[in-house]
SERO-4910 file (N, C-alpha, C, O; in steps of 0.05 Angstrom, whole numbers):
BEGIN
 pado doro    nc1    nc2    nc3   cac1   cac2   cac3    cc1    cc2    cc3    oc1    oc2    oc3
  Unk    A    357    -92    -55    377    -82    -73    369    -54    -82    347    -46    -89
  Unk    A    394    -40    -80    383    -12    -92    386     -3   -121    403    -16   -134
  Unk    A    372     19   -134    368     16   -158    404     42   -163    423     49   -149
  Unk    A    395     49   -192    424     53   -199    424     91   -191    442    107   -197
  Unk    A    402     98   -178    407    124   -170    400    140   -191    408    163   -189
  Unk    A    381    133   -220    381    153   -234    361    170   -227    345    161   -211
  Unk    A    359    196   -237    343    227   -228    325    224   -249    335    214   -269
  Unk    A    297    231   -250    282    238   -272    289    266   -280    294    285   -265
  Unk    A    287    265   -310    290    298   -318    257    305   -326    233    298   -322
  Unk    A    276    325   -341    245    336   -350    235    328   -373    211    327   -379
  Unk    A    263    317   -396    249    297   -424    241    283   -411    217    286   -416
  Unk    A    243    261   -385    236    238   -378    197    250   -369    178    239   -380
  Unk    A    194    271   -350    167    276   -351    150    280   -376    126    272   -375
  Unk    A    162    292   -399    148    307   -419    143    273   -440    124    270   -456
  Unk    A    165    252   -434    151    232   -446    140    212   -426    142    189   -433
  Unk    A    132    215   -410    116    203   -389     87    205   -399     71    188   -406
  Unk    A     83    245   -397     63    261   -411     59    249   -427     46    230   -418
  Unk    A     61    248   -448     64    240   -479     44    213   -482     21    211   -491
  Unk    A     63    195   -470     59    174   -469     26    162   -447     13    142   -453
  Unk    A     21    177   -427     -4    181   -414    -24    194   -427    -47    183   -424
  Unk    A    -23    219   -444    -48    224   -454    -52    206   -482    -75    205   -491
  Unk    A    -36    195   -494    -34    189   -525    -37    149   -513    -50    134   -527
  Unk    A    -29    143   -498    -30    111   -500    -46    106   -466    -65     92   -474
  Unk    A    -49    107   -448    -56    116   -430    -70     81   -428    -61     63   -414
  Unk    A    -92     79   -445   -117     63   -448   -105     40   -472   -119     21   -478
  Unk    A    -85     43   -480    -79     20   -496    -72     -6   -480    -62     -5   -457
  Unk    A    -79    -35   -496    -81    -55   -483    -99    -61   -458    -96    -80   -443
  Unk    A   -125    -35   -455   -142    -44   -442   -156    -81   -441   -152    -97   -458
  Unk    A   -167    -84   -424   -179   -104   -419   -191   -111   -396   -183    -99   -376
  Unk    A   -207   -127   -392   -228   -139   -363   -214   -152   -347   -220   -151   -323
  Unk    A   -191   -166   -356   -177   -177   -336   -161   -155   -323   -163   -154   -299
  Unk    A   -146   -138   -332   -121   -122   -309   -127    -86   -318   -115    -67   -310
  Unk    A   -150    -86   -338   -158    -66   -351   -138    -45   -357   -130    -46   -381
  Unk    A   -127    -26   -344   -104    -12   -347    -71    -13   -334    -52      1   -333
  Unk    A    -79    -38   -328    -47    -55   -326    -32    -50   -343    -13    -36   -336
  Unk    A    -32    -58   -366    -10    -54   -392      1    -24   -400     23    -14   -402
  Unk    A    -35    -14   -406    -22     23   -398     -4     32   -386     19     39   -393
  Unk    A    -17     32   -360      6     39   -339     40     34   -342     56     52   -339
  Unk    A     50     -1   -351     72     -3   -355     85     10   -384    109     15   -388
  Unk    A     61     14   -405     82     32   -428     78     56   -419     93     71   -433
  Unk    A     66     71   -402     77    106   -395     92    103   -382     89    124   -369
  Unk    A    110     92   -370    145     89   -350    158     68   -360    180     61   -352
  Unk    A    143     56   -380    176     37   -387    203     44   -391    223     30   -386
  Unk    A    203     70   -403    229     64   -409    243     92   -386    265    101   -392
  Unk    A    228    103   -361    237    106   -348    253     89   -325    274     93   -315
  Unk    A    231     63   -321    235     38   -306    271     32   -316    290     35   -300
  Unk    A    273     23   -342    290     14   -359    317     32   -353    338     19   -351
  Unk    A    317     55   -349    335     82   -336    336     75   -309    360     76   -302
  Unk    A    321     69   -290    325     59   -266    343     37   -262    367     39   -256
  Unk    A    328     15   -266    339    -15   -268    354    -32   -276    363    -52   -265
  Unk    A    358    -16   -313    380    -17   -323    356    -39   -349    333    -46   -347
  Unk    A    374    -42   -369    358    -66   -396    362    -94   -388    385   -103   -391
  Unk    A    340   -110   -378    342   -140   -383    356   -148   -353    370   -167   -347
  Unk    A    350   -133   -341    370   -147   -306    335   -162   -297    314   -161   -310
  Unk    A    341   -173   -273    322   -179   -251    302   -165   -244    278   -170   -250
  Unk    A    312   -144   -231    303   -118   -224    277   -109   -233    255   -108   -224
  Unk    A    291   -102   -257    271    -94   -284    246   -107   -290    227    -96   -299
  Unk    A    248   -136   -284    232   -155   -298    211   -160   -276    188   -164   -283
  Unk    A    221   -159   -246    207   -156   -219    182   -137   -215    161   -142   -203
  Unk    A    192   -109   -233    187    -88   -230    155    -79   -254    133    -67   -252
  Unk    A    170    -94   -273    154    -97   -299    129   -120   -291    110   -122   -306
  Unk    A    131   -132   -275    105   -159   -264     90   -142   -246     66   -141   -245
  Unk    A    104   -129   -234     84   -111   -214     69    -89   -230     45    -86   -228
  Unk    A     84    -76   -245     58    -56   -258     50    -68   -282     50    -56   -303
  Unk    A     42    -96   -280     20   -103   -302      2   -114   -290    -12   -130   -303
  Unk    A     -4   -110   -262    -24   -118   -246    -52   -105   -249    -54    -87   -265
  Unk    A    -73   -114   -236    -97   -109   -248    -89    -71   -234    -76    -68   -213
  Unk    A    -98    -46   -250    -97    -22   -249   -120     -4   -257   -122      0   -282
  Unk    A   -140      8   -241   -164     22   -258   -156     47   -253   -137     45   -237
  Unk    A   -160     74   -258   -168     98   -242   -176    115   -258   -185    107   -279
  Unk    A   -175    139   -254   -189    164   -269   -171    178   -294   -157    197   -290
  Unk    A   -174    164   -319   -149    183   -340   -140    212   -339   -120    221   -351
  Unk    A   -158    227   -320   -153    257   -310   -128    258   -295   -111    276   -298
  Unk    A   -123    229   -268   -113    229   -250    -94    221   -242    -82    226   -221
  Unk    A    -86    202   -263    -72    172   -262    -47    185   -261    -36    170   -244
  Unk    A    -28    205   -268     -4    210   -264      1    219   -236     22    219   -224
  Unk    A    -17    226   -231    -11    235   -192      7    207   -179     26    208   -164
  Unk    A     -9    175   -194     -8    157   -170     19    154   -191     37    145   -177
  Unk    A     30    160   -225     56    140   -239     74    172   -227     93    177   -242
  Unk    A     71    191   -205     89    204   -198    102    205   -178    125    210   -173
  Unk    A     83    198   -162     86    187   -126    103    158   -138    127    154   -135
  Unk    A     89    143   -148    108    114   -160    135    107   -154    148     96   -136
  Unk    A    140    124   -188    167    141   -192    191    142   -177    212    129   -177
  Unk    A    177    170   -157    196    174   -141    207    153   -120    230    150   -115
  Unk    A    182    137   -108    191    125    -93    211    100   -102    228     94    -85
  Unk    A    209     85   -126    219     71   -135    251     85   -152    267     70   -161
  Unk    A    254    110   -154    272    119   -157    297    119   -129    321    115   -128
  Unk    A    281    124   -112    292    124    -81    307     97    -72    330     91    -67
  Unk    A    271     80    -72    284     56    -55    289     35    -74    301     16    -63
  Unk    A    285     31   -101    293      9   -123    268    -11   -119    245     -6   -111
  Unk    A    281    -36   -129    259    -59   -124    255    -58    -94    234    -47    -89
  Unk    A    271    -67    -68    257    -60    -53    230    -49    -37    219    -54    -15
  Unk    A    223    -24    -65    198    -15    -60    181    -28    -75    160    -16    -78
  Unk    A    183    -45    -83    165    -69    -94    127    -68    -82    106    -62    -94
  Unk    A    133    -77    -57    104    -88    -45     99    -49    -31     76    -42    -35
  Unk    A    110    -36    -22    109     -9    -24     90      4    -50     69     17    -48
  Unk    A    103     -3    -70     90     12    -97     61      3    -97     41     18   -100
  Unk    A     61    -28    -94     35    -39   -105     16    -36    -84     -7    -39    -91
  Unk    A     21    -32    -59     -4    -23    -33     -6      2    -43    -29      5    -50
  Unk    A     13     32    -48      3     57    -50    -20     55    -85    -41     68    -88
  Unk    A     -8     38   -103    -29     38   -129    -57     34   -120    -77     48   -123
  Unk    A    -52      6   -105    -82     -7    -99    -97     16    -87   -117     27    -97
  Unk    A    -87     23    -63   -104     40    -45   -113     72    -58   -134     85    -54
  Unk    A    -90     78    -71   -100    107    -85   -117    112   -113   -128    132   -122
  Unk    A   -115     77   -125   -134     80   -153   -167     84   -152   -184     88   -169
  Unk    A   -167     82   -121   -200     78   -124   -211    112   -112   -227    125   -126
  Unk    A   -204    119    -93   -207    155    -87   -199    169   -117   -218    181   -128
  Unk    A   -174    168   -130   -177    179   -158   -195    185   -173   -206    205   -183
  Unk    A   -194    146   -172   -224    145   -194   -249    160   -194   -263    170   -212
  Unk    A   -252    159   -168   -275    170   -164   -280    200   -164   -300    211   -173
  Unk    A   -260    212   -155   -243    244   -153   -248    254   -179   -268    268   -182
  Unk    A   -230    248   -201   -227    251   -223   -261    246   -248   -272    262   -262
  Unk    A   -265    222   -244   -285    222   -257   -313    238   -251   -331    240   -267
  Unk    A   -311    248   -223   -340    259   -218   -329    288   -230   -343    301   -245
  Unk    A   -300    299   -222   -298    332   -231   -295    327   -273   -306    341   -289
  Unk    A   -278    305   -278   -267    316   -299   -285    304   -324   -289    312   -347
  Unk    A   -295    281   -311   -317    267   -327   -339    265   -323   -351    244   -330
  Unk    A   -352    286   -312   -386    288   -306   -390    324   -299   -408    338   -308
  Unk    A   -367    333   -281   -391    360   -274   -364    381   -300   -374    392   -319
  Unk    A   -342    381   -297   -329    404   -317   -348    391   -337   -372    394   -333
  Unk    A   -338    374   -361   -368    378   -384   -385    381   -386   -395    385   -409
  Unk    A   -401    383   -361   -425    390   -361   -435    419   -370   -454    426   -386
  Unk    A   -410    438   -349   -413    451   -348   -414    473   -371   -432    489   -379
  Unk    A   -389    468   -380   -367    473   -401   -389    468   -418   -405    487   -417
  Unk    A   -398    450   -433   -413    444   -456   -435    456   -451   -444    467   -471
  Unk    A   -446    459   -436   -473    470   -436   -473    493   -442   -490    502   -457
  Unk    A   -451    508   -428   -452    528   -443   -446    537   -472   -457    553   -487
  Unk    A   -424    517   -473   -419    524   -506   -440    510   -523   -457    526   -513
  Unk    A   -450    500   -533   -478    484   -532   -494    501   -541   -500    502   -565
  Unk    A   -503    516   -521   -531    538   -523   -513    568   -537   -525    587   -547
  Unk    A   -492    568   -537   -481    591   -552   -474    580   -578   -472    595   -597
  Unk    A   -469    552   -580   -467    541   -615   -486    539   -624   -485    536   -649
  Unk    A   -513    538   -611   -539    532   -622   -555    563   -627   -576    565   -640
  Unk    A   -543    581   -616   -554    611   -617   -536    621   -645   -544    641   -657
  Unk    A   -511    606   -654   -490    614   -679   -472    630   -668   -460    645   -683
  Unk    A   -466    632   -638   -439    648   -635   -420    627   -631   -427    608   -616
  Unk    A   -390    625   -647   -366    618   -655   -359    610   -625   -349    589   -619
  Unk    A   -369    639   -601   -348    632   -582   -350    607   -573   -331    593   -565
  Unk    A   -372    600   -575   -378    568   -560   -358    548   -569   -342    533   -556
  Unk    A   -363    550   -588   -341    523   -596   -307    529   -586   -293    510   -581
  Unk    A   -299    552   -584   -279    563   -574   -274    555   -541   -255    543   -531
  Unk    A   -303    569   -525   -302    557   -497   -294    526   -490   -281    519   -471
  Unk    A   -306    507   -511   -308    481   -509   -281    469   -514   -275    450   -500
  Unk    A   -263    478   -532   -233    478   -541   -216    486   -518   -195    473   -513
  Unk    A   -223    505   -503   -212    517   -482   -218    501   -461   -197    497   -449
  Unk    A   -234    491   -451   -241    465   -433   -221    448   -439   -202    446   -423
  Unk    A   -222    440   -453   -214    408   -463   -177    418   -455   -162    404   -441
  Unk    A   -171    441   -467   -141    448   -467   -129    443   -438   -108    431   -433
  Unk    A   -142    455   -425   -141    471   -389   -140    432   -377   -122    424   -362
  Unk    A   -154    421   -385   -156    397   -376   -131    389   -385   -115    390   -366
  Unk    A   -122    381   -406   -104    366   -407    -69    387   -400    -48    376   -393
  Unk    A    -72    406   -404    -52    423   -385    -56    423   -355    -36    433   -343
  Unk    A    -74    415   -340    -69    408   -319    -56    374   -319    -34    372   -309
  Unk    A    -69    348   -330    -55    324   -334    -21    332   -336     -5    322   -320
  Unk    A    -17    344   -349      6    354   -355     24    367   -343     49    368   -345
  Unk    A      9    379   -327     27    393   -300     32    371   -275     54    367   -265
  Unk    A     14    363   -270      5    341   -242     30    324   -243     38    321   -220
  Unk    A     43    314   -258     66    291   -261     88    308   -243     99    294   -226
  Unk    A     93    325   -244    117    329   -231    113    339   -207    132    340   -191
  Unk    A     89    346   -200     75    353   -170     80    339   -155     90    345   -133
  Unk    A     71    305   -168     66    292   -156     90    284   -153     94    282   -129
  Unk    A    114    276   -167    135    261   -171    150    279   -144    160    264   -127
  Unk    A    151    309   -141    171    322   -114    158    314    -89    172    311    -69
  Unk    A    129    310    -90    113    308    -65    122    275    -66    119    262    -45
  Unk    A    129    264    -84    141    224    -72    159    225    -62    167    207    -47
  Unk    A    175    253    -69    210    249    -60    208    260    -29    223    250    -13
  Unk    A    193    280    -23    185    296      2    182    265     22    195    259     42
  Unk    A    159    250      8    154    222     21    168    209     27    161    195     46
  Unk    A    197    203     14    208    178     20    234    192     35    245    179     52
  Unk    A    246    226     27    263    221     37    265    240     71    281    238     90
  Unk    A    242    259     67    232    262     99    214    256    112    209    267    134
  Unk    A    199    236    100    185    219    119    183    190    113    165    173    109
  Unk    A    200    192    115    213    156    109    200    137    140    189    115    137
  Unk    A    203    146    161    184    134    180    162    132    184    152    116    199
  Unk    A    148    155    167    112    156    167    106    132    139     83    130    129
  Unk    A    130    116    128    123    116    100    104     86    102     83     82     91
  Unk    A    118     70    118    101     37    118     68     41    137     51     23    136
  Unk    A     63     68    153     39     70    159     26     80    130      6     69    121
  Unk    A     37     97    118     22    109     96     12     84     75    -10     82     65
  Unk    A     33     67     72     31     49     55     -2     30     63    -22     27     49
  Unk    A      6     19     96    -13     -2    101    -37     18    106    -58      6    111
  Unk    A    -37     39    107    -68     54    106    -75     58     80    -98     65     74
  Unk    A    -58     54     62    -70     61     38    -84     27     24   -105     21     13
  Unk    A    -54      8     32    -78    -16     35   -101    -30     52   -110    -52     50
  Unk    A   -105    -15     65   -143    -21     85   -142     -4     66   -124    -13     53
  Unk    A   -152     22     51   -163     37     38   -171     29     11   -190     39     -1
  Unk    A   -148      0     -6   -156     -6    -32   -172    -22    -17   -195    -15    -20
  Unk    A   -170    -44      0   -187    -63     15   -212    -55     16   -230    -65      4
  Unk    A   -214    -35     31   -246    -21     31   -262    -20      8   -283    -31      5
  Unk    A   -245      1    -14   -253      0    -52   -268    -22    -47   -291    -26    -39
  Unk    A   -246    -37    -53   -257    -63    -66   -286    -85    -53   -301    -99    -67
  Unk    A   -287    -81    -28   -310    -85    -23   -335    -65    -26   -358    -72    -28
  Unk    A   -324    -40    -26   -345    -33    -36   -354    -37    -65   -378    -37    -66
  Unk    A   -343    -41    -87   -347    -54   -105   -357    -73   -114   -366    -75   -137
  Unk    A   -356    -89    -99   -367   -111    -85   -403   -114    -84   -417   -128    -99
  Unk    A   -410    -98    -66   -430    -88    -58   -444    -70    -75   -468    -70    -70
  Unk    A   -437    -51    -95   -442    -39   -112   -451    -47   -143   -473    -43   -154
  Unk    A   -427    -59   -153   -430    -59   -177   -434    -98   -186   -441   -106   -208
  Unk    A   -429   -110   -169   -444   -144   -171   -478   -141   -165   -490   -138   -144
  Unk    A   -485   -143   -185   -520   -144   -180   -525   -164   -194   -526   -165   -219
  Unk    A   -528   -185   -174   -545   -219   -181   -554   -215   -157   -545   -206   -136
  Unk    A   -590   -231   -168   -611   -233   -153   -607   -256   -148   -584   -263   -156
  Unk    A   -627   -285   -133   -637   -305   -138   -669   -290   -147   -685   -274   -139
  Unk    A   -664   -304   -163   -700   -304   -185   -718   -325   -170   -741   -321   -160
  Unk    A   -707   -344   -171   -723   -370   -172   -735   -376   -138   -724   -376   -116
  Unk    A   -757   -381   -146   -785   -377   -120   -798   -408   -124   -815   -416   -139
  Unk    A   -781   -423   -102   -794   -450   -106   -824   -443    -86   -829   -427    -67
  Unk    A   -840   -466   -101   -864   -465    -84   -871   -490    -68   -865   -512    -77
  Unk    A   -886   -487    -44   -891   -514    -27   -917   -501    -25   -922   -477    -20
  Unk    A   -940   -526    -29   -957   -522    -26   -967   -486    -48   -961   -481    -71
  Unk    A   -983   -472    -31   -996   -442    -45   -971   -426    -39   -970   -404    -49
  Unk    A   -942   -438    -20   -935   -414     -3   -913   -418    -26   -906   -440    -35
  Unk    A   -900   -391    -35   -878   -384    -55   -859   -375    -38   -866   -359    -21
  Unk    A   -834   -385    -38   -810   -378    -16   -797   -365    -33   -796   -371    -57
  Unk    A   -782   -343    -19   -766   -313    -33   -742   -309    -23   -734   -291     -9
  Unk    A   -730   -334    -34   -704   -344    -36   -681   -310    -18   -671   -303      4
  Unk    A   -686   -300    -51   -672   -265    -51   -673   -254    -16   -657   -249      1
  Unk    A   -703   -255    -20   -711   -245      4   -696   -255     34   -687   -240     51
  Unk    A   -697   -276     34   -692   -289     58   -661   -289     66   -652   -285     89
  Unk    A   -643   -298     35   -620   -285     39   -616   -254     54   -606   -256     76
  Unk    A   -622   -228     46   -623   -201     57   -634   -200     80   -626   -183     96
  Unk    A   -653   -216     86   -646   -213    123   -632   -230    133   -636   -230    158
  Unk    A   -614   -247    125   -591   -252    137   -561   -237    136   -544   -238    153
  Unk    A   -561   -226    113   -542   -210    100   -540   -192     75   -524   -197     56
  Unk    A   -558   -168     74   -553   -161     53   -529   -167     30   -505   -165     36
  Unk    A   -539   -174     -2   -513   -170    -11   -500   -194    -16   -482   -197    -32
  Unk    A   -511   -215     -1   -492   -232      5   -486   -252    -22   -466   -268    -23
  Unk    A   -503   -249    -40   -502   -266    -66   -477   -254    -74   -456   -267    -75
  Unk    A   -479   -226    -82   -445   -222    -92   -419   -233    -83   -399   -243    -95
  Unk    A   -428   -226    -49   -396   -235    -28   -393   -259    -39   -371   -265    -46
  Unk    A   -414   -277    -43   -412   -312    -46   -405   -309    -68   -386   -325    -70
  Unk    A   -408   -299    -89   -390   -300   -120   -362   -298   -125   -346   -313   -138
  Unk    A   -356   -264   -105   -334   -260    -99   -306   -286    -87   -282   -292    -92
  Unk    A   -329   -293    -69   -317   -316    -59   -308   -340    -66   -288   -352    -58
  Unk    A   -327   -347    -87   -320   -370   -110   -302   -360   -127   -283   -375   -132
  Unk    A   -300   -334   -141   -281   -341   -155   -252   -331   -141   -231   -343   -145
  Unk    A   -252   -314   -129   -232   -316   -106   -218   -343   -103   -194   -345   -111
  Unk    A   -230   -364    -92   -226   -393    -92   -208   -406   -111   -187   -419   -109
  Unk    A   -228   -396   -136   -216   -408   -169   -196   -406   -171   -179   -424   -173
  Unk    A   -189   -371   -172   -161   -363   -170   -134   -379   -159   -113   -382   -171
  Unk    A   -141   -386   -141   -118   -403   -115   -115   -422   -118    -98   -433   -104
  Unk    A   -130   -440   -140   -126   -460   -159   -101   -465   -182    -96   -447   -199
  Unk    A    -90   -484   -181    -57   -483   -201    -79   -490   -222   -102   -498   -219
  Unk    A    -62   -482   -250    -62   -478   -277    -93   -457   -272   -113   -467   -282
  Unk    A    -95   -445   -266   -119   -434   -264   -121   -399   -266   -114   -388   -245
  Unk    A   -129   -379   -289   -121   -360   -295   -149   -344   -290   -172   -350   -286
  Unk    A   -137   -322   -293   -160   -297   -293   -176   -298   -318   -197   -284   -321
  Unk    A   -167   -313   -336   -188   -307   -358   -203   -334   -365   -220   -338   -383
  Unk    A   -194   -347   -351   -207   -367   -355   -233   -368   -337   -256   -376   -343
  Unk    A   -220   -356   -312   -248   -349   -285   -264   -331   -304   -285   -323   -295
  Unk    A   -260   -324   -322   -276   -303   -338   -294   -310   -353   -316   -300   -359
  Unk    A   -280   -332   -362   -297   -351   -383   -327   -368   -364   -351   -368   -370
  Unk    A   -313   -382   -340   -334   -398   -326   -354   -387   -325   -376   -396   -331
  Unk    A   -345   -353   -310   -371   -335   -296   -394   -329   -311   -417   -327   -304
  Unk    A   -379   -328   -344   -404   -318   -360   -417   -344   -362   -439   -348   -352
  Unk    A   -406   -361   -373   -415   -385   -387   -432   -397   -355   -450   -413   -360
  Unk    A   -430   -393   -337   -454   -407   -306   -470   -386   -307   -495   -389   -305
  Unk    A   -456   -356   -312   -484   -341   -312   -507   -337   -327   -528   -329   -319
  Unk    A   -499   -344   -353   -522   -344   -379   -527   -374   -371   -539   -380   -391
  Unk    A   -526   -396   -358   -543   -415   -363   -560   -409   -334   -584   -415   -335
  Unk    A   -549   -398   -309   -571   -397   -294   -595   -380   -298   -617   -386   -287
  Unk    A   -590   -355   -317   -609   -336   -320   -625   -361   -340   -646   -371   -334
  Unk    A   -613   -367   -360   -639   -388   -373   -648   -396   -366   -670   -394   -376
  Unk    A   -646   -417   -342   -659   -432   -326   -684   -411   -303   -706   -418   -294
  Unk    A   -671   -389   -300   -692   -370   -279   -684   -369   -254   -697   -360   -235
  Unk    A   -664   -377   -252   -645   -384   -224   -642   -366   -218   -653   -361   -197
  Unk    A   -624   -342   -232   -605   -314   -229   -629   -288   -245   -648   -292   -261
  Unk    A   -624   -275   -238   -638   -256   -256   -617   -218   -243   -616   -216   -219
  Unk    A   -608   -199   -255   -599   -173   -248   -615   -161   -241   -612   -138   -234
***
């Protein structure tokens, strides 16, 4: 079904804006972390699309409250590409929208946070820093001027991105389902690498036979590095696929098995 053909203007970007630097991070959380965000900076563009209280709408509104992380520098690049495309093709672009999110939140993240959240302040402050600590004014000035430039770029990026979605869907509408499923192997990838990265459980525990101490950890990694995480992943993966069975509840188990194996000496980080 196609949507009702409406055009974004430019109030519609400037409260997009608005609504991304000022709420951006509201309703964070561990389960979908910037899921909820994401759906109040386009609600009530969605709502202009879709129309108040149809199907559509409500289809549309389940999909962007899905689990969502990326770089607060960056995040309007992927609600502009979105946009357009869902301006174009309506719900239809449903499973469209949510492979280009998955696959582009994790290059962002990473994009964004190394320039806008590690090397510009670095830079930027250091200098102003050693000129606020010497008593020249300009510093604090330079540091104001950082911070500005940053969020005037956030600010510009939304509509960049929103012509470069329309470029996407409406002259390269045949490149668009490769773009899509490359961008999902690309969240696919993320996520294992994530995987592999940021799950750090050991086995601790070194049963002994006889003098000889067996190294559990050990013996796992030459079969498979890593592999304690994949096997976590895997269990609660599992959980998931379970009826009455929620994400926060898998949240609850993990901690509550993981603080009794570390007591016991089982697990250890």
């Amino acid at each position: 079904m196609t949507n009702s053909k409406y055009k974004l203007t430019k109030k519609d970007f400037n409260q997009i804006n608005r609504r991304s630097l000022m709420g951006f991070q509201l309703g964070w959380n561990y389960e979908r972390m910037q899921g909820s965000g994401y759906l109040y900076t386009i609600l009530p563009q969605l709502r202009k699309i879709y129309g108040d209280d149809t199907p559509e709408l409500k289809a549309m509104m389940k999909t962007h409250t899905q689990f969502f992380n990326t770089s607060n520098f960056l995040n309007t690049l992927v609600t502009g590409i979105d946009l357009a495309i869902e301006e174009e093709e309506g719900v239809d672009a449903k499973e469209t929208v949510a492979g280009l999110k998955t696959g582009l939140m994790g290059p962002f993240a990473a994009i964004g946070d190394s320039i806008f959240g590690a090397l510009w302040p670095t830079i930027f402050g250091a200098v102003a820093a050693n000129m606020a600590v010497n008593g020249n004014p300009v510093g604090m000035l330079i540091w104001v001027l950082a911070n500005v430039l940053v969020m005037y770029f956030r600010w510009r990026q939304l509509e960049f991105a929103y012509k470069e979605g329309v470029s996407l869907v409406t002259t390269m509408q045949s490149k668009l389902t490769a773009i899509t499923d490359a961008a999902t192997v690309l969240g696919v990838f993320m996520v294992g690498a994530l995987i592999a990265t940021m799950i750090n459980v050991h086995i601790s525990w070194a049963p002994k036979i006889g003098e000889l101490s067996i190294d559990i950890q050990n013996s796992l990694d030459m079969i498979l590095p890593r592999l304690v995480p994949l096997a976590i992943v895997g269990m609660v993966y599992s959980l998931l696929g379970r009826k009455r069975m929620t994400s926060t509840k898998v949240i609850f188990i993990v901690l509550i098995v993981s603080v009794a194996l570390s007591a016991l000496g089982v697990i250890s980080k």
